[in-house]
C-alpha positions in Angstrom: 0.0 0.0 0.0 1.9 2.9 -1.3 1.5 6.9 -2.5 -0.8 5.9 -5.0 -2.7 2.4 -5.3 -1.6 0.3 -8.5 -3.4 -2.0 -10.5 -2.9 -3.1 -14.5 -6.2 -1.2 -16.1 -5.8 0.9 -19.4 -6.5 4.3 -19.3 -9.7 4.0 -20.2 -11.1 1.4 -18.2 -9.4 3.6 -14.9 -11.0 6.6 -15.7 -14.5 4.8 -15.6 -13.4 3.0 -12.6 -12.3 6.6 -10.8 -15.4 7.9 -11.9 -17.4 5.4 -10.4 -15.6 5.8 -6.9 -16.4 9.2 -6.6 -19.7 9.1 -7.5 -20.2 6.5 -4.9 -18.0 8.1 -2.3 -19.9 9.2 1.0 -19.9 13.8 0.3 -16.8 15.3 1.4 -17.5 17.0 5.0 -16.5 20.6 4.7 -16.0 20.5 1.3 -16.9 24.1 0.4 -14.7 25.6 3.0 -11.6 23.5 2.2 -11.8 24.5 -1.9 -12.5 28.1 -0.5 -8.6 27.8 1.7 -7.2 26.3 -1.0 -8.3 29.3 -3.9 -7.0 31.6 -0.8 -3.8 29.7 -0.7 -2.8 29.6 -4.3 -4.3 33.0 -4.6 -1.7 34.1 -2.1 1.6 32.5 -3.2 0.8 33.3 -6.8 3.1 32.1 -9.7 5.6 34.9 -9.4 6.4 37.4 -6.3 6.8 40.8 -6.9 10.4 40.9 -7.9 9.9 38.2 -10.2 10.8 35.0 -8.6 9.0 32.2 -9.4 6.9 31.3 -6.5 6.9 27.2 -6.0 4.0 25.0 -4.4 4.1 21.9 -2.8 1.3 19.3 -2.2 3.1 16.9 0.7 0.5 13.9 1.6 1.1 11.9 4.8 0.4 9.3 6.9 -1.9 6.2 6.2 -5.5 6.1 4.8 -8.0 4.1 7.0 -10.5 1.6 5.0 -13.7 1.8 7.2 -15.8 -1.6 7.3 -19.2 0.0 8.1 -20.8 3.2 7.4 -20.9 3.5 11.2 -17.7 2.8 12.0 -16.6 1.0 14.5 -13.5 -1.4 12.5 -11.4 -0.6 9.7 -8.3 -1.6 7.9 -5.2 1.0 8.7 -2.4 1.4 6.4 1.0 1.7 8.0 2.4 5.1 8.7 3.4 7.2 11.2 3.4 10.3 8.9 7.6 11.0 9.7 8.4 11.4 5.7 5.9 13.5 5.0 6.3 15.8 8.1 9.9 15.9 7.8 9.9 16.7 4.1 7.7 19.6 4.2 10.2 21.3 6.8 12.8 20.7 4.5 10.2 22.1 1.2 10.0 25.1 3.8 13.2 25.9 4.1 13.7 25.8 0.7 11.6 28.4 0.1 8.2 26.2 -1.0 4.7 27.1 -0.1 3.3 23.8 1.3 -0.5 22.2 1.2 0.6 19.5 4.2 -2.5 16.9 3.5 -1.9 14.9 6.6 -3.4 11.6 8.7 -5.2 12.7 11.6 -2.5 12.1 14.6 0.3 11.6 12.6 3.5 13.1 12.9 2.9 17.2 12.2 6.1 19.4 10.9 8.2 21.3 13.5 6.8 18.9 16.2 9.4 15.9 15.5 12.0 16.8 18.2 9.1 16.6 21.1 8.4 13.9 23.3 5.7 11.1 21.8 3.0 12.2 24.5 4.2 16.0 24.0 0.8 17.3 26.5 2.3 15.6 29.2 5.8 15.6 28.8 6.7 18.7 28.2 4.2 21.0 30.7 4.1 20.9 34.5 1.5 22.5 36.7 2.6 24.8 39.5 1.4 25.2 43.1 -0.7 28.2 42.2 -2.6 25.4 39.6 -1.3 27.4 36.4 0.8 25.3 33.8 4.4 25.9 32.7 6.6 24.4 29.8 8.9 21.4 31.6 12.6 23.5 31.7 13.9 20.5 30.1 11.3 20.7 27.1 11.7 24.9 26.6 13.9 25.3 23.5 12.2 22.3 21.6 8.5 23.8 22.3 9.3 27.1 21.9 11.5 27.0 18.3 8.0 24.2 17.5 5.4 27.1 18.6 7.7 29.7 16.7 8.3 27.4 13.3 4.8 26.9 13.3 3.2 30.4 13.6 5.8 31.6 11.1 5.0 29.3 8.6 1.1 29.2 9.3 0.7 32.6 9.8 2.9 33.9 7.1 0.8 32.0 5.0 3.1 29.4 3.8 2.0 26.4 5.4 -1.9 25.0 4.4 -2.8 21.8 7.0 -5.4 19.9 5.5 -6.3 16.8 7.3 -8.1 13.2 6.1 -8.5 9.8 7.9 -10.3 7.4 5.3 -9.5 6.4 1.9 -12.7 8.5 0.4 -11.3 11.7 2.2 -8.4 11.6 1.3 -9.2 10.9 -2.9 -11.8 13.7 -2.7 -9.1 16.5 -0.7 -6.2 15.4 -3.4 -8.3 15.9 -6.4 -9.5 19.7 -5.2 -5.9 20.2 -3.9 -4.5 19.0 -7.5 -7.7 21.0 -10.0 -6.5 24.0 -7.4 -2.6 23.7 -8.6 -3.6 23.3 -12.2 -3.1 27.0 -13.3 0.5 26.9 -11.6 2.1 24.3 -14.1 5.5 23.2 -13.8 6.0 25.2 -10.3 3.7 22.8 -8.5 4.8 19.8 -7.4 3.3 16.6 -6.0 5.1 14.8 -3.0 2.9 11.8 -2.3 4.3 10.0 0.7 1.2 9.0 2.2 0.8 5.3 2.8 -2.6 5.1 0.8 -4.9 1.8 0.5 -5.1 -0.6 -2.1 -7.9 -2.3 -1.3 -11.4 -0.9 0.2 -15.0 -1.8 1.1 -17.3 0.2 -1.9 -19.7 2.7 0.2 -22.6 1.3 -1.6 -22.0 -2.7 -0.3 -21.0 -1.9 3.3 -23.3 -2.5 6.2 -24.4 0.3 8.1 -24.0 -0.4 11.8 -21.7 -2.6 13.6 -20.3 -5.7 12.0 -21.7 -8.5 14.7 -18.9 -10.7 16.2 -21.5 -13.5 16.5 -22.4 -14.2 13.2 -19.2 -16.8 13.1 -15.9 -15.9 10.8 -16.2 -12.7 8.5 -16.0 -12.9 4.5 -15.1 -9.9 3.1 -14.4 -9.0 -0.6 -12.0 -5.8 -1.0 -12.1 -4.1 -4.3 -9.5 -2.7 -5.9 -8.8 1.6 -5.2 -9.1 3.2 -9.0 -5.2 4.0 -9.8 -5.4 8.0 -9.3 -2.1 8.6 -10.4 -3.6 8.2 -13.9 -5.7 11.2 -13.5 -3.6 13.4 -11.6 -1.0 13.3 -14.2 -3.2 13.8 -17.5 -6.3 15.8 -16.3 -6.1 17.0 -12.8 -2.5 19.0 -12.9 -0.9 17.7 -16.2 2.1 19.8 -16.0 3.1 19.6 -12.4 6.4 18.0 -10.7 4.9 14.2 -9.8 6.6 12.5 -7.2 5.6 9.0 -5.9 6.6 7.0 -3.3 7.0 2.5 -3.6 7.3 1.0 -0.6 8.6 -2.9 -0.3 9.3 -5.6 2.2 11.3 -7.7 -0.5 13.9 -5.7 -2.2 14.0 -8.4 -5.0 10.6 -6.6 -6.5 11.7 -2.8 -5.7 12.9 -1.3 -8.1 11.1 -3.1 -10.7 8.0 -2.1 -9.1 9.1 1.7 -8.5 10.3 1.2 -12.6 6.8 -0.1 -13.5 5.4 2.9 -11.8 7.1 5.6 -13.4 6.5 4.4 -16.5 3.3 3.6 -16.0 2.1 6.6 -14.5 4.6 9.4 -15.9 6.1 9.8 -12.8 8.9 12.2 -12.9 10.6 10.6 -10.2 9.7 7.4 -7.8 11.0 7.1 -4.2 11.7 3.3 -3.8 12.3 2.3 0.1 12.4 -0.9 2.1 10.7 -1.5 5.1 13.4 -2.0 7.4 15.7 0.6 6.1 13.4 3.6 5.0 15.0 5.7 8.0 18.1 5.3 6.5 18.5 5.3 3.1 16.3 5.4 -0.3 16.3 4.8 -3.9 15.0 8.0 -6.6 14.2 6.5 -9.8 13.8 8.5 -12.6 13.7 7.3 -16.4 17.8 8.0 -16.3 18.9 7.2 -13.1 18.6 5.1 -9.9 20.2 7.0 -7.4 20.5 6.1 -3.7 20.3 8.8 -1.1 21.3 8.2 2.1 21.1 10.1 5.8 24.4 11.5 7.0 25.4 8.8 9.7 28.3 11.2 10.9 26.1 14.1 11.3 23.8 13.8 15.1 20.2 13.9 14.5 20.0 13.5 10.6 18.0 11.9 8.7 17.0 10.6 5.5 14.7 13.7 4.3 17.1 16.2 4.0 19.4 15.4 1.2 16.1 14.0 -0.4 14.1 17.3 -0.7 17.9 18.7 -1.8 18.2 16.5 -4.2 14.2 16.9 -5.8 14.2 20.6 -5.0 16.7 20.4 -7.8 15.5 18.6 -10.0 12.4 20.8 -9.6 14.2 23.9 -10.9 15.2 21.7 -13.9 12.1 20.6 -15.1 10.8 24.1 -14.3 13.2 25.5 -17.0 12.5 23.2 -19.2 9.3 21.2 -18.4 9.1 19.5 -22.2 12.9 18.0 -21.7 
């Protein structure tokens, strides 16, 4: 389960298929006020700043999608991810001078907030004896450069949290995020390092309450999630910078796989990692080049991310200065 679900259909048959799963989809909640962010956003970093630079966008997806198993839900299927990537990498796009659209899991990992302790509410706050609460001394830098990093980017109006939890929010955010970034061409880009489903329950054949333990073993049939890289890359945003990530346990099907899928799809680069070493080092695969980027063992503290987003911020500019090469 990867950035972007995979299957063999032909064009055509995935387009009727992606069709169909939309129209079938339970509405978008907030659907209105999320496009009306989003126009307010692009609006706002605008293709080129006043002194000409060419302003650059960035839609980074995150974390896993959840399959729900009832329209009620009580069970679903989760999809592995703790969201790390994705926050990491849009600290990096940041830096680098990106506007970012973070479309993130629901308790996942958040950007600026990777330094703090795992239960960060209760970690790093203490009460005092006259009942008001304090940062932890111990905790101060880290929450204060998190609180500062934040605001900056938020307020300044760089940063865009938009957040999903199942499979049908998350399809229905991308394609408003992507038909948003369409006017901006080659200076968007698509970072899609959520950990998205393969497999789902259709909305129209799931129960509605509670699936009953007592009715003995459960058979389920999963269909197949319509491949959405398709659409994203020839009607959604055509001309954007698409990025997708292929995720293995067996590293003797890799990079065929992450091959297969930038072929496939018109990727312009794939991000092939292995389970057990993702933290530590990756594979970009692009139709020239496999080339393997790995986190700075020498330096404390790095990781992975940051000569990744170095090494796709620049080939960004590239294919911005000549997006038919």
């Amino acid at each position: 389960m990867n950035s972007m679900n995979g299957n063999d259909d032909v064009p055509e048959t995935a387009t009727l298929k992606i069709k169909a799963f939309f129209e079938s989809a339970p509405p978008l909640k907030d659907a209105a006020e999320i496009e009306t962010k989003l126009k307010e956003f692009v609006d706002r970093n605008s293709s080129s700043s006043e002194n000409g630079k060419i302003n650059r966008v960035v839609c980074v997806t995150s974390g896993g999608t959840t399959v729900p198993l009832e329209k009620r839900c009580v069970r679903y299927i989760d999809n592995f991810s703790s969201g790390h990537r994705g926050a990491a990498s849009t600290e990096y796009f940041l830096k680098a001078g990106y506007s970012v659209i973070f479309l993130y899991r629901r308790g996942t990992c958040q950007p600026f907030c990777r330094s703090l302790p795992d239960d960060p509410l209760l970690e790093c706050f203490t009460s005092t004896d006259h009942s008001s609460i304090q940062v932890d001394p111990s905790h101060a830098e880290v929450v204060k450069r998190a609180i500062s990093e934040n605001r900056s980017a938020v307020n300044g109006g760089f940063l865009l949290k938009l957040p999903f939890t199942t499979i049908f929010e998350y399809l229905q955010i991308l394609r408003l995020i992507a038909v948003s970034l369409r006017s901006r061409g080659p200076s968007a880009m698509f970072y899609l390092a959520a950990a998205v489903s393969d497999f789902y329950v259709p909305w129209e054949s799931m129960t509605v309450h509670k699936i009953q333990s007592g009715s003995g073993p459960l058979d389920m049939r999963l269909a197949q999630v319509p491949k959405m890289l398709y659409v994203l890359r020839n009607e959604w945003a055509p001309v954007a910078f698409c990025i997708s990530f292929k995720l293995e346990t067996d590293t003797d099907i890799l990079l065929g796989k992450a091959d297969m899928a930038l072929k496939k799809y018109k990727m312009h680069m794939v991000v092939a990692n292995e389970l057990s070493t993702r933290k530590e080092e990756v594979i970009v695969v692009t139709e020239q080049e496999k080339i393997t980027v790995r986190r700075d063992k020498t330096q404390a503290g790095a990781d992975v991310e940051n000569p990744l987003i170095k090494l796709v911020v620049d080939r960004h500019w590239s294919y911005i200065k000549h997006p038919d090469a």
